[in-house]
Structure formats: C-alpha cells, structure tokens
N, C-alpha and C positions, 0 to 999 in steps of 0.2 A: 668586401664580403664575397666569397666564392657563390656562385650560381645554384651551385648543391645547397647551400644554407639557405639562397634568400628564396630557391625554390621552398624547403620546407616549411620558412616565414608564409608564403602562401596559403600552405598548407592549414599550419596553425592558425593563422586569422580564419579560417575557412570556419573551420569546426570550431572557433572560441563565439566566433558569432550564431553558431548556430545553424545550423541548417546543411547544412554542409558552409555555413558561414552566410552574413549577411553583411549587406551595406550600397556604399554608394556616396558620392562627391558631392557638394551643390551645386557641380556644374552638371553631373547626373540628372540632379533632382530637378533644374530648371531645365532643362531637356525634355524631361517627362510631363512636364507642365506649366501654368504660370498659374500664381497664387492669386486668389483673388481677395482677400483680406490680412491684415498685418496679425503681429506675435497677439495672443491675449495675454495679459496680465491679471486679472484677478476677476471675481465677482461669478454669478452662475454660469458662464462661458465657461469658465475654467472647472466649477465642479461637475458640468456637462461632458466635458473632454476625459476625464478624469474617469469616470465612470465610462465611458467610452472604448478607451484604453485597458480597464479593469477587465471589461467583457468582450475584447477581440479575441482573445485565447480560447475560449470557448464555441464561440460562433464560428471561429477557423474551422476548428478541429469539427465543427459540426458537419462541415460542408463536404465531408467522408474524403472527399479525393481531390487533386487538383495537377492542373501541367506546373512545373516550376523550372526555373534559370536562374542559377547562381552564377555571379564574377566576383572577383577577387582579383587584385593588383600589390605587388608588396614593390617598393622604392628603398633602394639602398646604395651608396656607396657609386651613384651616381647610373647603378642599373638598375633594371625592372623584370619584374616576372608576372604574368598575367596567367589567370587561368579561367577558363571556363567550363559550362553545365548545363546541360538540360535534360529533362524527362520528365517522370508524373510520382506523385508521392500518393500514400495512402492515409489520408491526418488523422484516420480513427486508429488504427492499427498501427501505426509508423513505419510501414514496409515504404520502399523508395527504391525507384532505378532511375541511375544517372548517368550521364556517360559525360566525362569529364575530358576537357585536352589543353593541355601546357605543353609551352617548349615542341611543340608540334608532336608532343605523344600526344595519345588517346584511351585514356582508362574507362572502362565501362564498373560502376558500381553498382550491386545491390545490399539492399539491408532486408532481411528476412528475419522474421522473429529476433531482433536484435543482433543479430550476427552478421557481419558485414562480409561480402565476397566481390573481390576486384579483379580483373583480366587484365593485366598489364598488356603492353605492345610484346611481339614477339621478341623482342632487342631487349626489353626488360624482364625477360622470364629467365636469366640467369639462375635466380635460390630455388626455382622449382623442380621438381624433382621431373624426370624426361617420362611426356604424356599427358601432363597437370598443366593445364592454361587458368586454373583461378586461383587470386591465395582467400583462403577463409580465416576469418579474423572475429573471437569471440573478443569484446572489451571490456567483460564482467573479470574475465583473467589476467588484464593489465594491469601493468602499477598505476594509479593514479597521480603521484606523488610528484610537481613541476613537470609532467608529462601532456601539456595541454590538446599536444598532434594525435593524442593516440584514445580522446576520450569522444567519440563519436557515437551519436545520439540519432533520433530521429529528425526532420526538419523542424517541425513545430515543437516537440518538447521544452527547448532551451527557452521558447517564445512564452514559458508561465513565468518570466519572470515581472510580465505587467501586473499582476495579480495584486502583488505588494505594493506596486508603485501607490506614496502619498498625494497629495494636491500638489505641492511643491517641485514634485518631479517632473510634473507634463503639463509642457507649453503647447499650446497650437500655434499652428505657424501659417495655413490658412488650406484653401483647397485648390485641389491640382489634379491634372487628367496622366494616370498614370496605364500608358500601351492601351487608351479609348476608352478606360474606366475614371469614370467621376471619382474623385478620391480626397478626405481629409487628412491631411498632414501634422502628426505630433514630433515634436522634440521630448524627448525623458530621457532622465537622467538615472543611469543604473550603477547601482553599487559594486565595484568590483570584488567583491565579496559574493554576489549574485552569479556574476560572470564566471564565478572559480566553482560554483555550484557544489559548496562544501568538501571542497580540497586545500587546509588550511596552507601547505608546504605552497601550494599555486597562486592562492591568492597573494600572499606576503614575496612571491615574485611579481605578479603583475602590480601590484603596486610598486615595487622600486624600479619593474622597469618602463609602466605607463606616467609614473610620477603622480598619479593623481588616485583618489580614492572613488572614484566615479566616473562614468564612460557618456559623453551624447549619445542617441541613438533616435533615427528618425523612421517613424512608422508613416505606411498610407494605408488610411482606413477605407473600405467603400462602402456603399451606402447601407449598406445587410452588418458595418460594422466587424468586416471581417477582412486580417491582415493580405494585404494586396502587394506589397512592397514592405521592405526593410532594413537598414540603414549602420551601418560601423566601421567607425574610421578611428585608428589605433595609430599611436605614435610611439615604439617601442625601441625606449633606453637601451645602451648596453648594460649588464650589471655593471656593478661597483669592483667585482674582483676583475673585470676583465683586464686584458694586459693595454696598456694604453696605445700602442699601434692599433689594435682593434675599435676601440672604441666610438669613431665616425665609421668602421665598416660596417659595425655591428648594429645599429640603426637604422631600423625599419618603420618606414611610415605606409601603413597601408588602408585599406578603401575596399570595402565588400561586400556585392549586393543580391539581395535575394527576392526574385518575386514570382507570385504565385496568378497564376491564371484560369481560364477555363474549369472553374468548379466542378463536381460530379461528374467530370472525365473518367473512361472505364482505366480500372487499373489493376491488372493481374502480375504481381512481380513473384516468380519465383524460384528457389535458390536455385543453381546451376550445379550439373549431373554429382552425386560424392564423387564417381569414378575421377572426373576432370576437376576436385580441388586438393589442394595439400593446406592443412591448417600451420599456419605460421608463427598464431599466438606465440606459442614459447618463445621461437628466434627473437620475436620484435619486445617480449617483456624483460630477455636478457640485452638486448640494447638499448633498451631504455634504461635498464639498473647500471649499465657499466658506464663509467669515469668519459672514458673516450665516445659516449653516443651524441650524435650529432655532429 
C-alpha cells in the first residue's frame, strides 16, 4: 500500500468515527485504567447501562464546550501512519479548532458554522492560489456517495448514534480512570448502517469491506454521565474488484481515539480572514466523482 493511501485510510477512519474520528486499543484502554468489575450480562445492571448510554449524547453536548484529543493509527502492508489532534470544541454549536500533525506535517483545522477551513504546511500549499494559506471547504456541496474522507461533521454529532442503541447492544465492561477522571466503560454494538449515516452507496461498501454488519465501539462514561473517552477499531477489506496483487496491500486495520476533557473550557473559534481562504469545494467534489481519485 503506498503511503499516500494509507495516509488517507487515516483520514477516513478519523471522520467515520466521528469526531474527527474516535477510538483506541485495549491496550489503550488498560493504560487508562484498570477495571474494577467484569462484563455484565443481563438483569437491571444492564437496563441501567443502557439508559446510561441512551443519555450521554445529551448531557455531552450540555456541557457547551470542552478541550479534546484525537489519535488515529491505520496499519497496512506492514507500515503505519499515525496522526494526531488537539484543541477545544464547542458541543452546543459544533464549531471546533484542531491542529492536527502526521507524517510530521501540521495541519490547523477549523469548523465554523459547518464549513470546515484547513492551513496546510507551507510544502503543502501547492493548489492554493499565491497569498491564500486556508482551503475552505463547505461538505453540504460534496458528493456523499462511498466518499466517507470527505463527510466531516462536528465532534459530537456522529455520537447520537447511542440514542437508538437496544439493551442487546451495551455491555458494560466495568470502571476505569480515564487522564484522573473516574469513568464507566461500555462496549455497543453499532450498525453500520448507523456508521454510513444514511449514505446507502457507503454503507453497502463498508459492509463488504468491514465484512460485518456491526462495529464494537467502546465509550467512558463519567460520573455527570457524559462521554469522556471513545473507542473504534476497524478492520478494512479490500474490495472484491480489487486487482489481486492489491489485495494484502489494501488492508487496513486501524485504531482511533477521541477524548474529551476540561468541560466549560472558554472557546472562541473563528473562521480565518476571506482575504487568506480559497474555497476548494469544487476541486475536491470533482476528485471525488472521477474514476482515478484516490
């Protein structure tokens, strides 16, 4: 697999998990803590957790602002690409600045009113027009269609999909101190059908190339009930058309974590000068329509 690709598998696991992507290993997870009771299996424990889970999404976004850190690692073909994140998100509004760096670049993001604007390194301001250091990027004007890199949301949005979770979905797994925060720990099981966030061409890709109709995903709750930590680890097939030399290079197993800190942190994000952006939309929705993108 070329570097170029399993960098943009990066990418993609970033923003399918949400947040700018979530997750994280269980060698992460025991890192962050040690559990002090085993899986529940059934009985009021479990319609306890359940309800639990139902109402993180709310009591997050209640908490108006917070610091967050996202990683992401994608494995392929015997190499690796890591990328990191930090800054403060806004979870009433969904405004967010992140300054992100792989491969020892360093990308600074904002999301302002739904429009996302990026400052490449100076090495990567090639397509910009001479004077312009941001690209601005609306995703209301993407294709949606098997373009999973390019549907970018705010952090907590993608996180309603506990809402629907049944009993059957969420295991607890017990409690753990996650960066000096007390924290309960769920296993749920999400539909990938959830995960495609009603993109039918997308879904019926990650199912042939997850092979499964459902994702693990592990949440830390803290004691107010509200997401602290978040958890996705993806094992992505080649398709079926691929040419069969591809097929072990095209194999991506990745690991993506997102957690959130310092509640009611001040957060003032706002978008960068018109003068200094060029909007790139168009460029990036005709490379996502053509044959040869990616």
């Amino acid at each position: 697999m070329s570097r170029k690709r399993l960098g943009s598998a990066v990418a993609v696991v970033m923003l399918v998990a949400g947040a700018a992507g979530c997750g994280g290993t269980d060698d992460a997870a025991d890192a962050a803590g040690s559990s002090s009771s085993g899986p529940e299996k059934s009985g009021p424990e479990k319609t306890d957790g359940t309800r639990a889970v139902h109402a993180a999404y709310e009591r997050t976004r209640s908490a108006d602002t917070a610091k967050l850190t996202v990683s992401s690692k994608a494995v392929a073909g015997g190499r690796s690409v890591t990328a990191k994140g930090s800054g403060a998100v806004d979870l009433a509004e969904g405004d967010s600045q992140v300054t992100l760096t792989s491969r020892g670049a360093r990308i600074e993001q904002r999301v302002v009113d739904g429009i996302i604007y990026q400052k490449p390194t100076a090495a990567q301001r090639g397509p910009l027009p001479e004077g312009k250091s941001w690209m601005k990027i609306d995703p209301a004007r993407l294709p949606r269609s098997g373009s999973g890199d390019t549907q970018v949301s705010d952090p907590v949005e993608p996180f309603d999909y506990v809402k629907g979770l049944d009993s059957d979905d969420v295991t607890k797994v017990g409690t753990e101190t996650v960066n000096g925060t007390q924290t309960t720990r769920y296993r749920v099981d999400v539909d990938v059908k959830t995960l495609a966030r009603g993109d039918r061409d997308q879904e019926q890709q990650l199912r042939r190339q997850l092979d499964t109709s459902s994702v693990p995903v592990d949440l830390w709750l803290d004691e107010q009930g509200r997401l602290r930590q978040e958890t996705l680890r993806l094992t992505l097939r080649p398709l079926k058309n691929s040419k069969p030399t591809d097929r072990e290079d095209t194999r991506v197993t990745s690991t993506t974590t997102l957690r959130f800190d310092d509640f009611g942190t001040k957060v003032d994000v706002q978008a960068p000068p018109a003068g200094q952006t060029a909007d790139v939309t168009g460029r990036l929705a005709d490379a996502t329509r053509s044959p040869q993108a990616g």
